[in-house]
C-alpha positions as CSV (number, residue, x, y, z in Angstrom):
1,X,9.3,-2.6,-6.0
2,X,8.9,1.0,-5.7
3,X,5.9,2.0,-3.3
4,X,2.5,3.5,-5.0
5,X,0.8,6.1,-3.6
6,X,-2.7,7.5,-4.0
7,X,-1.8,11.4,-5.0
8,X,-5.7,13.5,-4.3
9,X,-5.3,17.1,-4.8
10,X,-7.2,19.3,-7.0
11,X,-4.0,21.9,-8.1
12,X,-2.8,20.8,-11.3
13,X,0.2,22.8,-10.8
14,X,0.9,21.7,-7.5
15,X,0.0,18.3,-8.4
16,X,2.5,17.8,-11.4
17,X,5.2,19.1,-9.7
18,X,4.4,16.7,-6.6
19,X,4.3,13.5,-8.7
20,X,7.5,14.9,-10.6
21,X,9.6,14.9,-7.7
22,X,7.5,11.7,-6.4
23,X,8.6,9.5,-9.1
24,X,12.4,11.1,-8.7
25,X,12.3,10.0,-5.1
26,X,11.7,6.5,-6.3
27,X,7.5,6.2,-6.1
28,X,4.7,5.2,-8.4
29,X,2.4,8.3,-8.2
30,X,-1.6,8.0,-9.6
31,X,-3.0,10.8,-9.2
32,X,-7.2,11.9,-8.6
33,X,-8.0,15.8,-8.9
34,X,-11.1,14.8,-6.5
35,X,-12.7,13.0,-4.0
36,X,-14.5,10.8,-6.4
37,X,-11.7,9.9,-8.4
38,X,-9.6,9.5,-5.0
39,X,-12.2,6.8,-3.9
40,X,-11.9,5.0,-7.3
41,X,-7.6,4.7,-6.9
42,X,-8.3,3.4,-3.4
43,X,-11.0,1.3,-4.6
44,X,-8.4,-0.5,-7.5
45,X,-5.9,-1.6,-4.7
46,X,-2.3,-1.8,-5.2
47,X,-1.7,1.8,-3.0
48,X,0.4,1.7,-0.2
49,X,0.0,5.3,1.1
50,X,-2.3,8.2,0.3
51,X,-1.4,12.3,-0.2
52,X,-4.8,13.5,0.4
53,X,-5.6,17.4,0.1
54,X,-8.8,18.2,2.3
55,X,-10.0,21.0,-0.5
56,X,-11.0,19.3,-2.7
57,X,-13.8,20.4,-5.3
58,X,-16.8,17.6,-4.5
59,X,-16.3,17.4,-1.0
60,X,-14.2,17.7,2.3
61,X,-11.0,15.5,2.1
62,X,-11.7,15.0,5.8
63,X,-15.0,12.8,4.9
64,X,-13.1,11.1,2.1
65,X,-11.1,10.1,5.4
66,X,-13.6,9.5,7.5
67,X,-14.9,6.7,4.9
68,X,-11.4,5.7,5.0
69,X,-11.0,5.0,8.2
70,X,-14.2,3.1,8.6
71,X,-12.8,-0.4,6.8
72,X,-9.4,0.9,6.4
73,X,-6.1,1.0,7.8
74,X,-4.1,2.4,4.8
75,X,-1.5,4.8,5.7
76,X,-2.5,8.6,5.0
77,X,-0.6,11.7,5.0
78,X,-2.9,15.2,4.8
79,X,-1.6,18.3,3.1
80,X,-3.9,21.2,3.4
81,X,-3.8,25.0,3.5
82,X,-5.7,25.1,6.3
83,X,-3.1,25.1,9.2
84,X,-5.2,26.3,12.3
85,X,-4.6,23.9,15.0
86,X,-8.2,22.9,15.1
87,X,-7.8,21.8,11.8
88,X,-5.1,19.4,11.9
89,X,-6.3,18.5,15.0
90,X,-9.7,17.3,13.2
91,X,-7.2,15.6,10.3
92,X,-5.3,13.4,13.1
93,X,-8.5,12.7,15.5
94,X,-10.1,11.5,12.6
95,X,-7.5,9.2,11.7
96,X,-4.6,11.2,9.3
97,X,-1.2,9.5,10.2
98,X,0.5,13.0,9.5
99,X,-0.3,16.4,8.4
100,X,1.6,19.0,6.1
101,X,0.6,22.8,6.0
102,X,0.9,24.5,2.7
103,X,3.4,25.4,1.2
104,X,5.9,22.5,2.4
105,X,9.3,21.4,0.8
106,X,8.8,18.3,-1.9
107,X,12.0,17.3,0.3
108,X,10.2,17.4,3.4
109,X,7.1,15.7,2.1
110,X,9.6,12.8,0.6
111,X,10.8,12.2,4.3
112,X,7.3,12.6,5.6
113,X,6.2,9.7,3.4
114,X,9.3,7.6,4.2
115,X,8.4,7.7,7.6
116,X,4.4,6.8,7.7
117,X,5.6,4.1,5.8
118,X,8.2,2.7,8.2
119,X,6.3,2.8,11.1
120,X,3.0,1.0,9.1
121,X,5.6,-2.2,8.8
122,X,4.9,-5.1,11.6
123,X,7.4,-4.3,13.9
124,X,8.1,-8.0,14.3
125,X,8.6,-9.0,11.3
126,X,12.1,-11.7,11.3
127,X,14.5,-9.8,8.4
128,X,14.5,-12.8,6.3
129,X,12.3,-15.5,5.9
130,X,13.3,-18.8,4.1
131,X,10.5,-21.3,2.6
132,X,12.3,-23.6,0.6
133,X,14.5,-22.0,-2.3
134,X,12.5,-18.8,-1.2
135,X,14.0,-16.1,0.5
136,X,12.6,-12.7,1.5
137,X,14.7,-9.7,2.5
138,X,11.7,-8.4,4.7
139,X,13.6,-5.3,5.6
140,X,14.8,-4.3,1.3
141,X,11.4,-6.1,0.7
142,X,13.1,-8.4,-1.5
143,X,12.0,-11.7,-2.7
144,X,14.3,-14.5,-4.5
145,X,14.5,-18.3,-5.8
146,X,17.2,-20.4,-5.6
147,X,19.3,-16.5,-5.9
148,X,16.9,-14.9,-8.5
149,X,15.4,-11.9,-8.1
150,X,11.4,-11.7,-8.5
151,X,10.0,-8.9,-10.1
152,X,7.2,-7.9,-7.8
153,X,4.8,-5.1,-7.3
154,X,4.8,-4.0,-3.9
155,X,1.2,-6.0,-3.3
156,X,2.4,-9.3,-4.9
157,X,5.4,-8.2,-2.6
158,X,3.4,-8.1,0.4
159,X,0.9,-10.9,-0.3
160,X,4.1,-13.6,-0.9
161,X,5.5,-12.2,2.1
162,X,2.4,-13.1,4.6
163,X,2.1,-16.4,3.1
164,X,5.5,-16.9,3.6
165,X,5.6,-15.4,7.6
166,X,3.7,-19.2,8.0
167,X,3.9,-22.1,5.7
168,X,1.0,-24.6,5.6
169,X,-1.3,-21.7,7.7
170,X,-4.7,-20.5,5.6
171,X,-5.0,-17.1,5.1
172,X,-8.8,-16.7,4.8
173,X,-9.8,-14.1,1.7
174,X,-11.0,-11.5,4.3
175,X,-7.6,-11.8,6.5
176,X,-5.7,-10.8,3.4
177,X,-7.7,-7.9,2.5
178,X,-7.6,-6.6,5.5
179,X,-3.7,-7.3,6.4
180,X,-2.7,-6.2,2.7
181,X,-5.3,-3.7,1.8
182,X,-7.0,-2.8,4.7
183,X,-10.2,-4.0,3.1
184,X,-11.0,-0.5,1.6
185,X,-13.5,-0.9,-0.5
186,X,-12.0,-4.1,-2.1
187,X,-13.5,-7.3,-3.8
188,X,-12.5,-10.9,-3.5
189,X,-11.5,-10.9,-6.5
190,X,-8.7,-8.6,-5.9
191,X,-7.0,-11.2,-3.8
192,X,-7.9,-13.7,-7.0
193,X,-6.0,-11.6,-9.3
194,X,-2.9,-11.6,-7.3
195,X,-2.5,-14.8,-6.5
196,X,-3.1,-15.6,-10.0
197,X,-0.1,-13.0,-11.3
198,X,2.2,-14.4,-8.1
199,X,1.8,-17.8,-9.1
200,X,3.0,-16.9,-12.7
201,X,5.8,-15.6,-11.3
202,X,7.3,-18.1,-8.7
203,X,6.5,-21.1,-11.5
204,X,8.6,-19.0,-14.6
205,X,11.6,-19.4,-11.9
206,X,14.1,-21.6,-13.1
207,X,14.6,-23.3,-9.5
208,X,11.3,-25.8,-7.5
209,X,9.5,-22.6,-6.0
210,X,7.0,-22.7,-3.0
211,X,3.5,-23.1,-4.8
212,X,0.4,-21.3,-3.6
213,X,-2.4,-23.3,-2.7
214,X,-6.4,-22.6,-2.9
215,X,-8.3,-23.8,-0.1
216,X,-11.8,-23.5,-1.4
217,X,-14.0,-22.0,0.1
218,X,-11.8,-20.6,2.5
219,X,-8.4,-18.9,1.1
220,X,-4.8,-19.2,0.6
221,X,-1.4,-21.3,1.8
222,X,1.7,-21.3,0.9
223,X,3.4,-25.0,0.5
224,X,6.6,-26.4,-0.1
């Protein structure tokens, strides 16, 4: 379940080698060489964290994070040239959960990323939650029936794992956009299409699995 990130920066050269050393470090990497194609990654889903330059050729990365911020909680890293204080000042006030001055270390930008990340988690969270023949390894953000491994991607990851923090509770469509995708710019039937892909999943297991069950008109619980 390796992490995806939302790569928006306009340097090819700088962009390659970013999402090179990215997908070393164990990422999924989509890249957007503007703000228009930035909004369109965020808009699919699946992105846990976002690299966003601020120069960017049809407008100010700062009001692609301005937009952001407005329905979104979605972790977001800025990396910029501009390094004045008053700039990175603007960057965090408006809502950037870190900010890199050009030129950085891939190395350091790895680490950077590793920690945005860690402190997004719910603190709370119990290390291992048990449903059934369902475990989850909240902390390797691992899932397993009856002792075998689910592939998941790290969405289906977190939308089996909120289900699973309380059996027999309804999640309501909008609670899981917003917990799991911070409701940027996202449809229902984003939340459709990953339950659909989940259920596949926890029925091809050879052991009884937890099922997922519709409430219509309302959302999603997970039963024994």
């Amino acid at each position: 379940m390796r992490p995806h990130l939302a790569l928006i920066e306009d340097e090819p050269d700088f962009a390659l080698m970013c999402r090179s050393y990215l997908e070393r470090a164990g990422f999924t990497v989509t890249w957007a060489m503007d703000a228009r194609a930035g909004k369109a990654v965020l808009y699919e889903g699946c992105v846990d964290l976002a690299v966003l330059d601020l120069g960017l050729p049809d407008g100010s990365g700062l009001e692609l994070l301005r937009a952001l911020r407005s329905t979104s909680r979605l972790p977001v890293i800025v990396v910029s040239g501009r390094g004045a204080e008053a700039d990175r000042v603007a960057g965090l006030e408006i809502g950037a959960d870190d900010y890199l001055v050009k030129p950085f270390s891939q190395r350091e930008l790895v680490a950077r990323i590793h920690a945005v990340l860690r402190r997004s988690q719910p603190p709370d969270a119990p290390a291992l939650l048990r449903v059934g023949s369902l475990l989850i390894d909240s902390a390797g953000r691992r899932a397993s029936v009856g002792g075998i491994a689910l592939t998941l991607r790290p969405k289906e990851y977190a939308l089996l794992e909120t289900l699973a923090e309380a059996p027999g509770r309804v999640f309501s469509t909008e609670q899981l956009l917003e917990r799991i995708w911070g409701s940027a710019w996202q449809q229902p039937a984003t939340v459709v299409e990953h339950v659909y892909r989940l259920r596949g999943k926890l029925a091809a297991t050879p052991a009884p699995a937890p099922r997922i069950t519709t409430v219509r008109g309302y959302g999603y619980r997970l039963d024994l």
